[in-house]
N, C-alpha and C positions, 0 to 999 in steps of 0.2 A: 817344728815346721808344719806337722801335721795339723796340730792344733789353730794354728795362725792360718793356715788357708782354708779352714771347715769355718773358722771365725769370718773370714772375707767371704766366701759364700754365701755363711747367715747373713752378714750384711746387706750382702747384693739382694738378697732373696725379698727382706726387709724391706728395702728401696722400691724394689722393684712392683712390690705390693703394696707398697704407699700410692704408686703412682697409677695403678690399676683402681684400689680405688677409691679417687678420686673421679677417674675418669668414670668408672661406674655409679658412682654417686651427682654427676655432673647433671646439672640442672637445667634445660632448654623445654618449654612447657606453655601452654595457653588454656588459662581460663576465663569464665564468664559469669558474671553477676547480675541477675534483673533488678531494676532496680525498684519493684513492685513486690519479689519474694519469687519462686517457683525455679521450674525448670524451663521453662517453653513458655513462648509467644503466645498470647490469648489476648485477640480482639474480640470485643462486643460495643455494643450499642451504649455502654458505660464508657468503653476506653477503645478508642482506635488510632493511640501515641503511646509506645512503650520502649522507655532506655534499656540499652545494655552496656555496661560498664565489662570491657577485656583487659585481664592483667596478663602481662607477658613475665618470663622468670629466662634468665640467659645468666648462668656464673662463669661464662669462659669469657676470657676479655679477646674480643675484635671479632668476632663470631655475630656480623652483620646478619640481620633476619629482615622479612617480609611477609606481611599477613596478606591474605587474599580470599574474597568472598567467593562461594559458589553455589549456583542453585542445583540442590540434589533431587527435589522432584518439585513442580508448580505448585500453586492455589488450586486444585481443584474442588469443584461442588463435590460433594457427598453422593448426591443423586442422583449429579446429570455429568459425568466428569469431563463432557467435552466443554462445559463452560469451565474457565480459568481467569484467577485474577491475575492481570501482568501489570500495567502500565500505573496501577493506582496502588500498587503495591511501591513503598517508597523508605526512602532511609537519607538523614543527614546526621553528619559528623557536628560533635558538640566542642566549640575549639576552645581552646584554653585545659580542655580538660587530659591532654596528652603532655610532657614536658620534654623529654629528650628526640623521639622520633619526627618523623614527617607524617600527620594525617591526612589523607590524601581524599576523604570526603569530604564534597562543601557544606557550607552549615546550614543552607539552602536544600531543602526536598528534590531528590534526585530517583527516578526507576529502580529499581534493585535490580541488577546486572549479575551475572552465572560471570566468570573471572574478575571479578573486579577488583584492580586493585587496592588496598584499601589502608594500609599504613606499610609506611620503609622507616626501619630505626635509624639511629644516628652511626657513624663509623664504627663507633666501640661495640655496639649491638648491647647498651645500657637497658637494661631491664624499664617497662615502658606500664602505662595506662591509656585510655581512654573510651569515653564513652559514644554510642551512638543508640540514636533514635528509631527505631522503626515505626510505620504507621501506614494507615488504611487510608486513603485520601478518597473524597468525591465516593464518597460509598453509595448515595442514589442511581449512581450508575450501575451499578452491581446488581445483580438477578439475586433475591433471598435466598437463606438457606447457608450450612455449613460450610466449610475449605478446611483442607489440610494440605500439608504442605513440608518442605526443609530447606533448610540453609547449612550452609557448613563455611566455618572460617578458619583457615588451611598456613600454619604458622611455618614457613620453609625456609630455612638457612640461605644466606647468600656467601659460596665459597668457601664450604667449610662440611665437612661429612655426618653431621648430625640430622640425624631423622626430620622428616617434615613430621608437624603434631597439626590431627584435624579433630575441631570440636563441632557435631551437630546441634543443630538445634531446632526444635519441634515447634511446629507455628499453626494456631487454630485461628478459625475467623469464624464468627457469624453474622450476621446479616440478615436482622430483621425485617420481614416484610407488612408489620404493624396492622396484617389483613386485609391490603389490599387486593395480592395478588388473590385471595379466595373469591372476591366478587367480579375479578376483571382479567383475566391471562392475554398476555399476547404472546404469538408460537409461528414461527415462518409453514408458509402454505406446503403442503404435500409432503410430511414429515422429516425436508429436512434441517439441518443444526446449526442453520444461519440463514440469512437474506442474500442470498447468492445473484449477482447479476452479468449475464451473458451476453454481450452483444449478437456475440454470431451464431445464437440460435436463433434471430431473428430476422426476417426479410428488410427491414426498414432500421437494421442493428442499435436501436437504441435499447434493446435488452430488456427485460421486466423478470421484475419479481414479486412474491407477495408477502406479507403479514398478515396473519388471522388473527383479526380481534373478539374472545369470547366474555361476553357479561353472563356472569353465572348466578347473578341472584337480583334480585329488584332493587332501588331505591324510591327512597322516600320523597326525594327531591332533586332538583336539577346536579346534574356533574358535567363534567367532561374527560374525554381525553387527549393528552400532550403525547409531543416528544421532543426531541433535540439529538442535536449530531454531539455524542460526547470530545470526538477527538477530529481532526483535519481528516480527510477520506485522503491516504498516502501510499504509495507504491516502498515497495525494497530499496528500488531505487534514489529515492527521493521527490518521486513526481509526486504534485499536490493533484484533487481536483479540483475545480471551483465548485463552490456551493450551487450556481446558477446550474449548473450542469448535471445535479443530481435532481431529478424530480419527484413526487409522489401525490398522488389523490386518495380518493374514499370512492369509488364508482358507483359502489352500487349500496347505500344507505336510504331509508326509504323512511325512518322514522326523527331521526333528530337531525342535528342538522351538521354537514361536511365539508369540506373542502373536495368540491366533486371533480374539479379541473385543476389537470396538473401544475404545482408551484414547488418553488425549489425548497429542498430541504435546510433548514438551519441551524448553527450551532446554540442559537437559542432558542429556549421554550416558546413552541408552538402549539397552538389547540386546531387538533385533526378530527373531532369529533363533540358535538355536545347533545347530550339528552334533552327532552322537550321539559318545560316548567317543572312540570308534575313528576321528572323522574324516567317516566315511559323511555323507552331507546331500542333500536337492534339488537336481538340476542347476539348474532355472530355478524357482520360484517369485515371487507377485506381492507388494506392499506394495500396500495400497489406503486411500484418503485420500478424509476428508469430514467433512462440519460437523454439526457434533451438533444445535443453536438456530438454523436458520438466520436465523431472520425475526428475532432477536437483533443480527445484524451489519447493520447502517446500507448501504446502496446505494452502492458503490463500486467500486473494482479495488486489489486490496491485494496484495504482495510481500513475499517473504522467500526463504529459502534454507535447503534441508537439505540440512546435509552428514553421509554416511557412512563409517564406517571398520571395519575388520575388524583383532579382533583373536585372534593364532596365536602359540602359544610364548611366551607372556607377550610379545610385539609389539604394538603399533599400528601398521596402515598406515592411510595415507587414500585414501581410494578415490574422491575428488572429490565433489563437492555437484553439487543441481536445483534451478533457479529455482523458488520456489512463485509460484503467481499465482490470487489467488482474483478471478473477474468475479461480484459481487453484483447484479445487476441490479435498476433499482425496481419494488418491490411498495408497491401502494397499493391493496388492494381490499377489498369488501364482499361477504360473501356470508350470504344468506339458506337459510334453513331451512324450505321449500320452496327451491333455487339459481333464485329468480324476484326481481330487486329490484321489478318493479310486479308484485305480490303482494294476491289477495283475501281478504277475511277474510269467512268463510263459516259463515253456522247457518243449518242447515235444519231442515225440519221444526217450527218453531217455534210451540208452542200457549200460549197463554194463563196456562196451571196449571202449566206447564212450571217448575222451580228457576232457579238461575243456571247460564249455559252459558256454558265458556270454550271461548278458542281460543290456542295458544302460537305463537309465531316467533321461532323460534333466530337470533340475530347474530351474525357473526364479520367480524371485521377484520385482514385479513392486511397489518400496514405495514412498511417497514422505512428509513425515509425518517430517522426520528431525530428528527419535530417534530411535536407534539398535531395531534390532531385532534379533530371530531364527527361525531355521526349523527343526523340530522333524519329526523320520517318525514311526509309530507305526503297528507293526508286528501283526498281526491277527492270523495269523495261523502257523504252522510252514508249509514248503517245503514238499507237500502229491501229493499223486497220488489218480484216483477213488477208490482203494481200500484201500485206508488208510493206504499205506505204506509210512515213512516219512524216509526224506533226515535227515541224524545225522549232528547236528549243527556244527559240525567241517569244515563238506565238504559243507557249503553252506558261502558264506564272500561276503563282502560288501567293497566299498572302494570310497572316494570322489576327485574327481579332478577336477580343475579348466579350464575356460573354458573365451576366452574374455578377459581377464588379469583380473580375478575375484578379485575384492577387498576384500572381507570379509575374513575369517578363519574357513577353512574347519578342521575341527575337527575328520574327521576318512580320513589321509594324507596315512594311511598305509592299509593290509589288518585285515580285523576284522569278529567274528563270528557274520552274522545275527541274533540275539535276539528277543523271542517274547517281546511284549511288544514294549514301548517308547526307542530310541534313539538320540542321540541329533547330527546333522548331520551338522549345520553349524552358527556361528555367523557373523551376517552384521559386518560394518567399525562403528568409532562411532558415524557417521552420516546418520547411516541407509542408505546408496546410494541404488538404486535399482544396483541387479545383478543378474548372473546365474554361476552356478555350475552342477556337473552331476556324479549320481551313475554309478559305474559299480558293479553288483551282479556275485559273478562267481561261478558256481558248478561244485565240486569234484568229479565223478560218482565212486564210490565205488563198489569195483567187485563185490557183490553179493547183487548189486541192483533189484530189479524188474521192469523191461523197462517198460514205458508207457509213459502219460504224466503228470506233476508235477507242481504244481504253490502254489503261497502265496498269500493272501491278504494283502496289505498293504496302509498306508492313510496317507499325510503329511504336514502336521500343521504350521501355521506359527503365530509369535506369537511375539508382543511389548517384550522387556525387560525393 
């Protein structure tokens, strides 16, 4: 008996380490193959398109999986690391070349996104392939010079306790600048790391910024210099701006010839600058930048990128791109005419035989917020004299006219009795535009008046709807 349950033991023992391992031996795994040779991503001026073929390994049956991209550190310059490539940094999925999963990149050039999802296997979680392309897109836009960078794609079970498997991979760029940028640098004014535009450090808030353009060595013959908007000027949001609405000139060039008065910036190649026949040009002059409507652009912080190029000898070089960054900050205000929102409305002298006597208040409403509003004005007092004789609400009226080809919807079009209290005096458009409007108050002098002089207090409100 002894013998027979040491033998059921070994057995069990047996079993029991068969099934360990296996499970230690169990295969869930991702790797990758370039399909050029190496370990890591290397773009050049040779190749800025390179495949990566991922094989997935799963021997557990129904042990569903999901790959998923993520960026572990940007493109940055070598140099200057606050330049980074994002947006021309790109990847599509090569179809047909996967069999059992779902490849969930189009086969269409897409951004390379930090989570992306990027293949889901079939139910059985069938061991899988497929390849994808990365590459360098619209590289003229890009400032010369090195990047480095990483990716990682993050192989994680769905419902089932087996490890998530991350494989990185090392991605170099270069980016030549074919010597242009040695004879021509453009660098935003007053050392800093982009073309920054403010409205509201300005009195007249259409903002300015600059570029400084340095020519650092002579030519032999005529050139010039371009630029162009590489990408739409967009908010977090989604607000766009219009091209018309970003401006820029050359002020102060003295030797070749510019665009000396402001014209709007464009997504195509334009020449901001050309030397005289012979070569001759401005060591350094500036590009200045600003928004024609500001109170048109919605309260935001908006981005984009202009990139420059110079071209000599029937050449183009590219001379790299400037981050644009426009800070709109919100404007929401009212301003009166006298600049007093509690505001008296004043006749004096007032006799008996006297005609109608008016008094006007100019409105203006600077918004930029992107959503209606109103303006109320609220009566304080009624129409008195020092001795507390008061104008009869009949003989005192109010009336709203337009002013500028006032957008909104004046609401007292006709004449109306001044009311103590709240009135509602006008609705914005329904995109809130900024505008102005203008009371005219008129008094009635009723013959058995008592002459002196007369006034209200009044206050006027402006307010989101």
């Amino acid at each position: 008996m002894k013998r027979l349950f040491a033998s059921i033991i070994l057995i069990l023992v047996l079993a029991a380490s068969g099934i360990f391992c296996r499970e230690a031996f169990a295969v869930f795994d991702l790797n990758f193959t370039l399909d050029q040779g190496g370990s890591r991503l290397e773009f050049d001026r040779n190749n800025f398109s390179r495949g990566i073929t991922f094989t997935t390994s799963n021997d557990t049956v129904n042990n569903r999986y999901e790959i998923r991209q993520r960026i572990e550190s940007p493109l940055r310059n070598r140099d200057n690391p606050s330049v980074v490539i994002r947006d021309n940094f790109v990847v599509r999925g090569f179809r047909g070349s996967n069999r059992f999963g779902d490849l969930r990149i189009p086969p269409g050039d897409i951004v390379v996104r930090n989570d992306e999802l990027i293949y889901v296997s079939d139910p059985a979680g069938t061991a899988d392939s497929f390849t994808l392309v990365y590459a360098i897109k619209d590289t003229q836009e890009i400032a010369p010079g090195y990047y480095t960078g990483r990716i990682s794609l993050v192989l994680n079970p769905i419902g089932s306790s087996a490890l998530p498997v991350t494989k990185i991979i090392e991605i170099y760029v270069f980016i030549s600048n074919d010597g242009g940028s040695l004879s021509v640098s453009v660098a935003p004014a007053e050392g800093a790391s982009s073309i920054i535009i403010n409205p509201s450090d300005t009195n007249d808030l259409r903002g300015s910024a600059k570029a400084v353009v340095t020519i650092n060595s002579s030519f032999n013959g005529p050139f010039r210099i371009m630029q162009m908007l590489s990408k739409p000027v967009q908010s977090q949001e989604g607000k766009f701006i219009s091209n018309n609405n970003l401006l820029f000139s050359v002020p102060d060039a003295r030797k070749g010839v510019a665009i000396n008065q402001p014209v709007p910036v464009s997504n195509n190649i334009q020449t901001i600058y050309s030397s005289r026949p012979d070569g001759s040009a401005d060591k350094v002059f500036i590009i200045a930048y600003s928004l024609a409507d500001p109170l048109s652009l919605v309260a935001g912080n908006y981005h984009s990128r202009i990139q420059y190029l110079l071209e000599s000898a029937g050449k183009q070089v590219n001379l790299g791109g400037l981050d644009l960054e426009i800070r709109q900050e919100r404007i929401f205000e009212i301003y009166i005419s006298p600049q007093d929102q509690r505001y008296n409305i004043d006749f004096t002298d007032i006799k008996p035989s006297d005609g109608p006597r008016l008094n006007e208040v100019l409105i203006e409403v600077r918004s930029n917020l992107g959503r209606p509003y109103q303006v109320t004005q609220n009566v304080l007092s009624e129409l008195v004299n020092n001795r507390g004789d008061k104008i009869p609400a009949k003989n005192f009226s109010l009336q709203t006219l337009a002013v500028d080809n006032t957008k909104g919807n004046l609401r007292i079009p006709g004449k109306e009795p001044v009311k103590k209290g709240s009135q509602l005096l006008f609705i914005s458009d329904s995109y809130g535009s900024a505008d102005k409007f203008k009371i005219i108050y008129e008094l009635i002098c009723p013959p058995d008046l008592g002459a002196g002089n007369y006034s209200s207090r009044i206050t006027y409100t402006l307010t989101e709807i």
